[in-house]
N, C-alpha and C positions, 0 to 999 in steps of 0.2 A: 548583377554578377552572374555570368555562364555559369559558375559552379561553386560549392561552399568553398572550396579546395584554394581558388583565387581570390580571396578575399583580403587576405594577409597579403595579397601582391600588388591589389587593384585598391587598396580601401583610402589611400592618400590621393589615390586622381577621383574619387566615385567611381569605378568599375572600368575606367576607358582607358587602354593602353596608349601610354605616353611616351614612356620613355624604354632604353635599349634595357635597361637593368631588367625592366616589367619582363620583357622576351624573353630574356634569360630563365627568368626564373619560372616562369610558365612553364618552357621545354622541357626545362631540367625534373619539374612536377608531375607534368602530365605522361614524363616518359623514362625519369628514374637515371636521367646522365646526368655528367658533371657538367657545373658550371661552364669550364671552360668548353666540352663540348659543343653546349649549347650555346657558346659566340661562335664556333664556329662555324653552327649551325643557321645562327641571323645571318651571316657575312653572305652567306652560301644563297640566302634567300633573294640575294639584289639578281641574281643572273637564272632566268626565266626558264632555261633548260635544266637546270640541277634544283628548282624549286618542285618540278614535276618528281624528281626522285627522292627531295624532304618529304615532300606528302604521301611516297608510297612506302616510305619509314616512318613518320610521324602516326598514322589513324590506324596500322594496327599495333604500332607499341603503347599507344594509349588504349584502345580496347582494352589489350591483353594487359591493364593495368588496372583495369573493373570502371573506365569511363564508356557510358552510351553514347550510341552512334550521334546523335542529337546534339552533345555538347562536345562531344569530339569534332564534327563536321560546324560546330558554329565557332569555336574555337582553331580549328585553321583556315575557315576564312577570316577572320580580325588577323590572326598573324600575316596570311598572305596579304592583306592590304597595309598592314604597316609595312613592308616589304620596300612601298614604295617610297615612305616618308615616315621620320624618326628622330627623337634626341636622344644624346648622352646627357644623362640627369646634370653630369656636370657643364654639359655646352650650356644647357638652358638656363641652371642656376648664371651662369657666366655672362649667361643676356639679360635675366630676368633682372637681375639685383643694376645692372646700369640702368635699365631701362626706367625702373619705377624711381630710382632717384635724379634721371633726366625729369620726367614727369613733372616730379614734384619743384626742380629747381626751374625750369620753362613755368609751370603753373604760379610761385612767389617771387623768382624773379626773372621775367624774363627778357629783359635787357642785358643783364649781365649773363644769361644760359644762350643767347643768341650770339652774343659779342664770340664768347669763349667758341661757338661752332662756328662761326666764319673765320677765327682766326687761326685755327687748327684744321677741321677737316669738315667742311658741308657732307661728306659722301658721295651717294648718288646724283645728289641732286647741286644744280649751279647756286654760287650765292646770289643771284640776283631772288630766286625762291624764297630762298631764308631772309631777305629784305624785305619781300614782298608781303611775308609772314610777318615779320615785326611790326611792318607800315598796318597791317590790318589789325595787331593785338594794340594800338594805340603811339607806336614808339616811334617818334621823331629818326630819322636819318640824313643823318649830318655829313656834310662834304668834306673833301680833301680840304688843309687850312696847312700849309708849312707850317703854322705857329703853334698848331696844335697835334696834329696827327702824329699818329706814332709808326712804330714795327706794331704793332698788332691792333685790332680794336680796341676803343674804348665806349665807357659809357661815363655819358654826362650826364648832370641834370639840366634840366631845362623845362620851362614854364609848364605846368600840369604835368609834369613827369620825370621820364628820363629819352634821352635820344642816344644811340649808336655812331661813334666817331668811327669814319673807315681809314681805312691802314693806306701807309703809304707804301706799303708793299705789293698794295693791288696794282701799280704803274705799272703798265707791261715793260720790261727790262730794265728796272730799278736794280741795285743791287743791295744786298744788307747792308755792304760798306758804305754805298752813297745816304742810305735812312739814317745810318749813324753820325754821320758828316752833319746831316741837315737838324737833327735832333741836338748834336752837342753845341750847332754853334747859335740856337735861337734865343731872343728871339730875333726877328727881321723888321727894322722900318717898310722896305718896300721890296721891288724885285731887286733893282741895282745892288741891294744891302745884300741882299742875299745871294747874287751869283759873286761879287766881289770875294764875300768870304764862304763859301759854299764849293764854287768851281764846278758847276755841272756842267756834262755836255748839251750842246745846246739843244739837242733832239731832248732830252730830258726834260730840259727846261722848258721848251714848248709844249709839251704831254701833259706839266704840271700844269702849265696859265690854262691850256684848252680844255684840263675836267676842273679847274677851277679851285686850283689850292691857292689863289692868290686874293679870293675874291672877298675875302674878310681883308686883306688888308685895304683895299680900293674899295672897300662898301660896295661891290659890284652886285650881291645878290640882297644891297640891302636898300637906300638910296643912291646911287650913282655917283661918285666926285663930276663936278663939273667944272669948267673953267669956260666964263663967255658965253652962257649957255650950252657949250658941246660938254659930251660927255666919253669919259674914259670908256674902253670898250678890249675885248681881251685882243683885239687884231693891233690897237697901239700899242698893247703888255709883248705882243708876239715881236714887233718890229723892233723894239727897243733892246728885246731878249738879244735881236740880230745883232742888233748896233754894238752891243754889251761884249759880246761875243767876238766880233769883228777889233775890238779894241782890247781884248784880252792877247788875241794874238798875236797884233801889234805890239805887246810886252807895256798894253798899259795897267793891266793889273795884274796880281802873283793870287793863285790857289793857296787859301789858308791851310797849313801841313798841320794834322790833326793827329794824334796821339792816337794807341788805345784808349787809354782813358779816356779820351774827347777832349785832354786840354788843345786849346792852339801854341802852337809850338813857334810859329815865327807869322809875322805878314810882312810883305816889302813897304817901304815908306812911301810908292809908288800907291797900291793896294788901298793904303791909309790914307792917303790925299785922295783917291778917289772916290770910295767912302763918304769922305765928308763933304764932296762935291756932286753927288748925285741929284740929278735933276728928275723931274718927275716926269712920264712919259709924254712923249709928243702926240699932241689930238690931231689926227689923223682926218678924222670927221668919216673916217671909215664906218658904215652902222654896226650897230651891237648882234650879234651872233642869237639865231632865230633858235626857241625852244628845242626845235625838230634837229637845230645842227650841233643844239649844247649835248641832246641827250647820244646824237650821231659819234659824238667825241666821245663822251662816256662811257660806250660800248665798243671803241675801238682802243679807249687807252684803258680802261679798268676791267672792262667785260659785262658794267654793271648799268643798266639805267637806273640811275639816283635821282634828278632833278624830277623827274617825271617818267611815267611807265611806258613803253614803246605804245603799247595796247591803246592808251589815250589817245594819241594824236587819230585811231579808225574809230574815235566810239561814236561820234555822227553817222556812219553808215552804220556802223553795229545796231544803235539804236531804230535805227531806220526799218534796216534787217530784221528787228525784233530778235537780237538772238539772244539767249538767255546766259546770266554772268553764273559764272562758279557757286556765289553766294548763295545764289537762288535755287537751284538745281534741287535743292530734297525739297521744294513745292512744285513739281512736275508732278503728276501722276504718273504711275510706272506704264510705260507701254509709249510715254508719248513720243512723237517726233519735233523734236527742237532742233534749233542753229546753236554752236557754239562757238568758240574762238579763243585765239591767244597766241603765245609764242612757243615754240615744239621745247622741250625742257629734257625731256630723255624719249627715246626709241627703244620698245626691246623686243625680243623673241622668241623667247627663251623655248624649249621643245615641249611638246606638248604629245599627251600618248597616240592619237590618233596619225602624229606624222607630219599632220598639215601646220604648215605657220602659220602664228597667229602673229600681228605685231600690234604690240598693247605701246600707248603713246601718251603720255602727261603734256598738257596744256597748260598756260600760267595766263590767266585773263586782267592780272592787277588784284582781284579780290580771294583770289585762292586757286588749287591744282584742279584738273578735270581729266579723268581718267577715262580715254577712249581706244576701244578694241577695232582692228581693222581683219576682221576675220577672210577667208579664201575667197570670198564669194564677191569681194569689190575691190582684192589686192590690186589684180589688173588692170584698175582705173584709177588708182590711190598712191601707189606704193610711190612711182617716183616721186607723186608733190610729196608725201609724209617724210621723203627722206632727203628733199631738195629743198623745200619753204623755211623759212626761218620763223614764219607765223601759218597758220591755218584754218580759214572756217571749215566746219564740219555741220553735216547734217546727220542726224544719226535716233536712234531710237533710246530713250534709259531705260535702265533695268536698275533696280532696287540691290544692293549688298548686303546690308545691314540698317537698323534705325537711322542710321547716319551717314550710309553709306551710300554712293549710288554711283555707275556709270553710263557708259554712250557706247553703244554698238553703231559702228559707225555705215551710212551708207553710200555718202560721196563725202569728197572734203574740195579745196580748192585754196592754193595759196593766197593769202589775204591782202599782201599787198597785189598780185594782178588786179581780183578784185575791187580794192581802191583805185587804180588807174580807171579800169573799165569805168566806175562810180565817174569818176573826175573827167575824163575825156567821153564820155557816152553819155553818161546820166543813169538814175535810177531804173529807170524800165528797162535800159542792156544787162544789168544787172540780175533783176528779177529773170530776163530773159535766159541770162546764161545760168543761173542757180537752177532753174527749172529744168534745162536742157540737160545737167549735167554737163561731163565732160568727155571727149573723144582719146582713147590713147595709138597713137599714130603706132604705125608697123615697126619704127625705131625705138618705141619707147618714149617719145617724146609728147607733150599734153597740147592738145590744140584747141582750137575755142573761135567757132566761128564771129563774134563778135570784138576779135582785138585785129583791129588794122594790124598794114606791114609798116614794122617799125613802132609800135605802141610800146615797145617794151623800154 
């Protein structure tokens, strides 16, 4: 404690000014105002010109109040640095008390503490993070299924656990009414069953087969239906979808008129005949749609890679690279220089005292976040891939935050998939070659790289 005097004001933090109430009441101590003076006196301290005229009020009304110079002069420097950052006892109670009861519902259940943040508000950060999170705490994540998914997440059990059911709400341009349609009228034998008495449009209906809310009814993600050997595959679900569709408009089936309630209110005897005459899709002998093009859909219709992490399909080169996963990063020693990698998750830049921007950058590698600073000194070579790539290697140095904390000072980066091309059309030593060389930023702005032909892109 600076002084006995503060003890009564400091004895709830251990002596460290915390919060605005503290300010107050120090001012108001060491210089004999009122309370409210002395907020008006905090307020007065955020603007750098009139802080110079508190301090030449402040150290001699505490003098002349029997404080020495000593604890006078140590006493407005702590205020002038709270100056810069501060809480209202009650902001903090406001975050503290959610906070520790997030904690403890993530730390006993957290299937249902994840469900509840994907289906209301992730924040800052994408839900693809908060997936990524669940996949790493053990928790199965389970696909779009018409027969099951709902308007929001749910959680299941399932073998050793629980798994997370995603919302049919994540369909990009779903609408509530169409979720409620599809929820009151299940369940579904197959597609036919379901556009019959459902009525989507057929853009919809395609978004659903291609991130694979069909694929429990077709066994598609489980054994395959077959007939003759060939196998059902979502490009015969997509045709059929057409066909479906093309004969709806022809007036040979009627949209089931669905209540509030969700009862069904009429179908035509057309609707009903067709129903019961639904054939199962035509085999095609089209092939089955490649990992890299199921998870391509699942990031253009939901935003989300489910089936598998984009990250996976580079980790032969990653591994190659040697560059080090999220997980691993607090066995670095501090200082070292590593690669790392992932998908860009958020950009920020926030101001910073000295002037210069800094842009601090979250990476998602599949196993956890990786927090890398892109400071002044390699903006000029970084800044458009950091804010044009959708993935990133970076090379960068760590530095230590806490026992568990640690980031990357970045000192080149280089978007990842170039990268991969280069790998695939060059080979490993263009690689090596261009990681070493860095990168060149042209007079426009633009990232150039002696080792990618014209037209490699």
């Amino acid at each position: 404690y600076l002084h006995d005097d503060l003890r009564p004001i400091l004895a709830e933090t251990y002596g460290v000014v915390v919060f605005h109430e503290q300010v107050l009441r120090i001012i108001a101590t060491m210089t004999g105002c009122s309370l409210a003076e002395a907020d008006e006196t905090r307020r007065s301290m955020k603007n750098p010109d009139v802080r110079t005229e508190i301090q030449q009020w402040f150290v001699p009304t505490a003098r002349h109040r029997g404080y020495d110079d000593t604890t006078v002069d140590a006493v407005w420097e702590v205020l002038e640095a709270f100056a810069s950052f501060g809480f209202c006892k009650a902001h903090a109670a406001a975050f503290a008390l959610p906070t520790y009861q997030s904690a403890w519902f993530k730390a006993h259940h957290p299937a249902a503490f994840l469900a509840g943040v994907l289906t209301h508000d992730p924040g800052m950060y994408p839900k693809r993070l908060i997936l990524d999170d669940a996949r790493n705490l053990g928790i199965t994540i389970l696909g779009l299924d018409v027969n099951v998914s709902d308007h929001c997440y749910r959680v299941e059990r399932v073998p050793g656990g629980y798994g997370i059911r995603l919302s049919l709400l994540d369909v990009s341009g779903i609408s509530t009414e169409y979720v409620e349609r599809i929820v009151a009228q299940r369940p579904y034998a197959d597609l036919a069953d379901f556009q019959h008495r459902v009525g989507l449009p057929l853009a919809l209906s395609e978004k659903l087969i291609r991130a694979g809310a069909f694929d429990e009814i077709y066994a598609l993600s489980r054994t395959p239906d077959t007939r003759g050997g060939e196998q059902i595959t979502h490009r015969d679900l997509l045709l059929q979808a057409a066909d479906l569709a093309r004969g709806s408009r022809r007036g040979g089936c009627a949209r089931a008129q669905i209540e509030p309630s969700g009862i069904i209110e009429q179908l035509s005897f057309d609707s009903l005949a067709a129903t019961e005459q639904t054939q199962p899709p035509a085999l095609t002998g089209l092939p089955a749609v490649t990992d890299a093009e199921r998870v391509d859909a699942e990031l253009q219709i939901l935003g989300l890679d489910v089936t598998r992490h984009v990250v996976d399909f580079h980790a032969d080169l990653l591994d190659r690279l040697a560059v080090t996963r999220s997980r691993d990063l607090l066995r670095c020693r501090t200082r070292a220089t590593v690669f790392v990698a992932g998908v860009v998750i958020v950009n920020q830049t926030p101001p910073v005292r000295s002037g210069r921007r800094v842009i601090f950058t979250t990476l998602d590698d599949a196993t956890g976040p990786i927090d890398v600073a892109f400071f002044d000194d390699v903006q000029h070579a970084c800044a458009t891939t950091v804010f044009t790539a959708d993935m990133l290697l970076v090379r960068g140095i760590t530095r230590r935050t806490g026992p568990r904390g640690i980031s990357i000072r970045a000192t080149a980066c280089w978007d990842l998939e170039e990268v991969q091309r280069v790998w695939r059309d060059h080979g490993l030593a263009d690689v090596r070659a261009m990681l070493g060389a860095g990168r060149d930023v042209a007079h426009n702005g633009a990232v150039r790289h002696p080792y990618l032909l014209p037209g490699s892109h």
